[in-house]
C-alpha positions as CSV (number, residue, x, y, z in Angstrom):
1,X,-37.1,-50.6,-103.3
2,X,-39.9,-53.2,-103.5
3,X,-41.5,-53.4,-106.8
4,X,-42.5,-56.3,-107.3
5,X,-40.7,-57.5,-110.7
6,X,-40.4,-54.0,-112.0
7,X,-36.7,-53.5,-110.3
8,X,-34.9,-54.5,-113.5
9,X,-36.3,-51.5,-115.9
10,X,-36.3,-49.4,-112.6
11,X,-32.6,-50.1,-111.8
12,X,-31.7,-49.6,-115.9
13,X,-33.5,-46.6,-115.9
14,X,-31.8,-45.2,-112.6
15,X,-28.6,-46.1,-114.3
16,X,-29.0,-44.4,-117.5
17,X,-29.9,-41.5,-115.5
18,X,-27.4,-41.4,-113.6
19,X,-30.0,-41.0,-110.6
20,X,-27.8,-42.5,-108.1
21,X,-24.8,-40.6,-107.9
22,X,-25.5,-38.8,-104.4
23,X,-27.4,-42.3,-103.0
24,X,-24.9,-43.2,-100.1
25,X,-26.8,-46.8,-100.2
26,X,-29.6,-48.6,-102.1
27,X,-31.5,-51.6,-101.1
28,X,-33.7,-53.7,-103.2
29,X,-35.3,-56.3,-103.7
30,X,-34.7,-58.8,-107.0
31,X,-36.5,-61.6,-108.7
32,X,-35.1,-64.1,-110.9
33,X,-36.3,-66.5,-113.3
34,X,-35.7,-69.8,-113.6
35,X,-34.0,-71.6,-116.8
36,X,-34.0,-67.9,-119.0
37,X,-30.2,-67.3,-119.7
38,X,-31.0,-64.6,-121.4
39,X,-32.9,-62.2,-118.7
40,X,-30.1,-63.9,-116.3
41,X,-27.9,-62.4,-118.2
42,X,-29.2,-58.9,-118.7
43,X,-29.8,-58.6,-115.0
44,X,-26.1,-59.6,-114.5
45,X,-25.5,-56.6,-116.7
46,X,-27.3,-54.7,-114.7
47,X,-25.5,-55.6,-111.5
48,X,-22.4,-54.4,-113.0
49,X,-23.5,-51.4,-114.2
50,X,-24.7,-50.5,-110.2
51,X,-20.6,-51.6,-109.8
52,X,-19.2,-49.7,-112.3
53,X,-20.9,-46.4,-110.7
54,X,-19.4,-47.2,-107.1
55,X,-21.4,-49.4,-105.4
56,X,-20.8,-52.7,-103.9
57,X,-22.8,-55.6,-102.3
58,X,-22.8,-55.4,-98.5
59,X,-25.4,-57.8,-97.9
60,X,-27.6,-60.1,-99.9
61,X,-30.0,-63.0,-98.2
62,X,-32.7,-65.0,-100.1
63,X,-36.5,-64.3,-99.7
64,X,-38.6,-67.2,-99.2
65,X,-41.6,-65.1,-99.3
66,X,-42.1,-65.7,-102.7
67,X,-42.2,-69.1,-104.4
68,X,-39.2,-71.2,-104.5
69,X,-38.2,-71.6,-108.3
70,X,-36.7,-75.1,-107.9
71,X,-36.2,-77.5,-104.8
72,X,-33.2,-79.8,-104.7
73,X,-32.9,-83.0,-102.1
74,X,-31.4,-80.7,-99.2
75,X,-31.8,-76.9,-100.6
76,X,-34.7,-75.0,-101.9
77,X,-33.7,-71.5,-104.1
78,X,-36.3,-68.7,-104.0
79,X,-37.2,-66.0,-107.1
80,X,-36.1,-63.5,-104.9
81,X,-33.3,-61.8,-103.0
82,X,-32.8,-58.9,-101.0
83,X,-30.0,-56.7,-101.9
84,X,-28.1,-53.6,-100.3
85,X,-25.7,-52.2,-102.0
86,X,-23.3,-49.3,-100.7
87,X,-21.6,-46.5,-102.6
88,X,-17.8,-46.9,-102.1
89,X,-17.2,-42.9,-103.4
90,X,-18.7,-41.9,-100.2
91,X,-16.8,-44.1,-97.9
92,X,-14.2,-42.2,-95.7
93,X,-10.0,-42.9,-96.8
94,X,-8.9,-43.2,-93.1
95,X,-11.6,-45.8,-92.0
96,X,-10.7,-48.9,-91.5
């Protein structure tokens, strides 16, 4: 899911729905702002709602795509990240 800054309110509304109880996985992308606490904060809620209903991060990696929010002297962080996130409930007992 690539939507461009809409993925919070589409992810709460998903949630709320309980849309993605049969989704095996889910990949998105995020965006983050820089120095608000607040939305930080809400999308951290968010994040754990996705965990509460089953799913885990399996892979994350930063999207330099988009603009970088801050630079430091040997790192730069990007406003975005792509997520995938799978749905432990449908994950087999016996594999290892």
């Amino acid at each position: 899911m690539d939507v461009e800054g809409a993925e919070w309110r589409s992810l709460q509304n998903m949630l709320s729905s309980n849309i993605l109880g049969s989704v095996k996985q889910f990949g998105f992308e995020i965006h983050i702002e820089r120095g608000n606490a607040k939305k930080l904060y809400e999308h951290w809620t968010i994040l754990d709602q996705l965990e509460k209903q089953g799913f885990r991060r399996w892979y994350w990696a930063m999207n330099f795509q988009g603009p970088a929010i801050y630079m430091e002297s040997t790192a730069a962080r990007s406003c975005c990240y792509e997520m995938v996130y799978i749905n432990v409930k449908f994950l087999h007992k016996d594999a290892n």
